[in-house]
N, C-alpha and C positions, 0 to 999 in steps of 0.2 A: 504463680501468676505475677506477673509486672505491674506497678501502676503506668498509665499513661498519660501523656501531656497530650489535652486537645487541640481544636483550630481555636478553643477559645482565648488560646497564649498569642495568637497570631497579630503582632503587631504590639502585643501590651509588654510582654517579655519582663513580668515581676520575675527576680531574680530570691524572694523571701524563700521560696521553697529550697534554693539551690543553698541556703544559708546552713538549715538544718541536716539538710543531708549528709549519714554519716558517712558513706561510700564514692561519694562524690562520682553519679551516675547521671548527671544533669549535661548536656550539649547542646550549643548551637550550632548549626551551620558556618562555616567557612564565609561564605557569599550567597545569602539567602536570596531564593526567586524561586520562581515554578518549579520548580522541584526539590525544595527545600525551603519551606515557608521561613520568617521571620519569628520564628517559635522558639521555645526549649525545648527539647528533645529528651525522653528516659530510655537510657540502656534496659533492652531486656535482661543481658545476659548482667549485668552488671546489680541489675534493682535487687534490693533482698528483705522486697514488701514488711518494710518496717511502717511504711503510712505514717509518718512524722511529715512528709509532704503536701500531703492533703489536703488539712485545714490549715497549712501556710499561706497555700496558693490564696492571693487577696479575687482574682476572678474566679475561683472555682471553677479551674481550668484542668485538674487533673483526679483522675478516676482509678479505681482498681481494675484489670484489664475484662474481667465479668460484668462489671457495671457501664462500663463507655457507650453513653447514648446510639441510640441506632445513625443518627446524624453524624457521628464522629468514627465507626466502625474503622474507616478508610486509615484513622489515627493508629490503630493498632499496628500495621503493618509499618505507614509512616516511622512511627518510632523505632521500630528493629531495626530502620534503615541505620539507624548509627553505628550497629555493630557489622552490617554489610558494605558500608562503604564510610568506614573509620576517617580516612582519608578525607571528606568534604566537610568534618567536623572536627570545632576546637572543644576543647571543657568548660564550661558554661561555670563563669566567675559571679560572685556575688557585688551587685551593682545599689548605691543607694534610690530608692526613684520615692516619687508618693503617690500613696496607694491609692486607688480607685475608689469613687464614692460609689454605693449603693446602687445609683441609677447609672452611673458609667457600667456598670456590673449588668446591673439589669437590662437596656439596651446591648450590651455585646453578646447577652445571651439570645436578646428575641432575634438579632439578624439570625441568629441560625436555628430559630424556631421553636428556641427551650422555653421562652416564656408566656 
């Protein structure tokens, strides 16, 4: 099993996770829109559930692929899309940004109901 990046990376795009990653299985889209949000992206085929990503992530935006809230299900599929259409995706580089407070975290979670 893969971990997953949810919709809660959508638009925040912390780059910490992609830092430690040792397989370097982190992608974004090409030209993000409706059909490729403005997220990071994990290769299934690529992930080798080492979970060094996880408590990187500063929104607690990525999950083990058993664990992914009922809310984010559609993420599961989302993410494979890297390895089915390689082509709309570059390798997702590690960017400096600053990290989210607590309530920036805690609001991004209640729009999608986690809180």
């Amino acid at each position: 099993m893969a971990f997953v990046v949810t919709k809660l990376c959508i638009d925040c795009v912390d780059t910490s996770c992609v830092a430690v990653c040792p397989v370097d299985c982190f992608y974004q889209p090409k030209e993000p829109g409706k059909e490729y949000p403005n997220m990071l992206f994990i290769s299934p085929e690529e992930c080798i559930d080492c979970a060094v990503c996880e408590p990187e992530c500063p929104w607690e935006a990525i999950y083990p692929e058993e664990d992914v809230p009922e809310v984010f299900q559609d993420c599961i599929e989302l993410n494979a899309k890297v390895d089915e259409d390689r082509d709309a995706f570059v390798l997702a580089e590690v960017q400096e940004k600053e990290p989210p407070t607590p309530e920036q975290v805690a609001e991004n979670k209640r729009k999608w109901g986690l809180v």
